[in-house]
N, C-alpha and C positions, 0 to 999 in steps of 0.2 A: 843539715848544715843551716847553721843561723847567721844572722848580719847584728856584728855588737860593733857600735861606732865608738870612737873613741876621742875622746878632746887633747887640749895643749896640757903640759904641766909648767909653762913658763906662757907667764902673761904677755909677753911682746909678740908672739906668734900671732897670726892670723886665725887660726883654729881656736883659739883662745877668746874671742870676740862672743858677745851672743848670741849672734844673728849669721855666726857661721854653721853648717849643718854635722861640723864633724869629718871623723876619715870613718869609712868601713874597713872594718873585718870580719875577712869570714871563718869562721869557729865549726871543724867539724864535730856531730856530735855521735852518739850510739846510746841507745837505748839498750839497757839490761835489766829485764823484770820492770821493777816498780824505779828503778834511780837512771837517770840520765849522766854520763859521761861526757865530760867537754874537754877537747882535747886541743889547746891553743899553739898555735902553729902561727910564725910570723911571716910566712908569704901572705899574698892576694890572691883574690878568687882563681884569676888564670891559672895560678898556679897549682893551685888545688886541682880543680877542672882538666889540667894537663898530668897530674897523674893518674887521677883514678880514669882519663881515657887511654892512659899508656896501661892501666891494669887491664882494663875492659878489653884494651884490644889484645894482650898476651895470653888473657881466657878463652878469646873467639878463638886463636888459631890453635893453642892448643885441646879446642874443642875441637876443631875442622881437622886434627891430625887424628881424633880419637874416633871421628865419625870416619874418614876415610880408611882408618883401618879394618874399622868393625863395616865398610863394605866391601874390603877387598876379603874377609874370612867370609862373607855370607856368599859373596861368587866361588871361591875354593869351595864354599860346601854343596852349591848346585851341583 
């Protein structure tokens, strides 16, 4: 994930100034072989950040469902 800032397209903005720094976004990306994929998405960071923690977390339990079953077959095999 990268950070591409972005400016005004209409001079009366504030963003539009010199001496302003811009808005961020964040662009996630994927590497395949030799070429990079950017994949532009119009949320903010949060919101990127709050999916891939709601993926992360639907991995853990159905890992925790995958490890608890493979310990209830290893006590049925005692």
């Amino acid at each position: 994930m990268h950070c591409r800032i972005s400016s005004a397209s209409a001079a009366n903005l504030a963003v539009a100034l010199p001496d302003h720094p811009g808005h961020p976004g964040w662009v996630p990306t994927c590497k395949a072989g030799d070429s990079l994929s950017t994949h532009v998405l119009a949320f903010a960071l949060e919101d990127t950040q709050r999916q891939i923690a709601k993926r992360f977390n639907a991995l853990i339990r159905e890992l925790t469902e995958v490890n608890e079953q493979l310990c209830h077959l290893l006590l049925k095999a005692c």
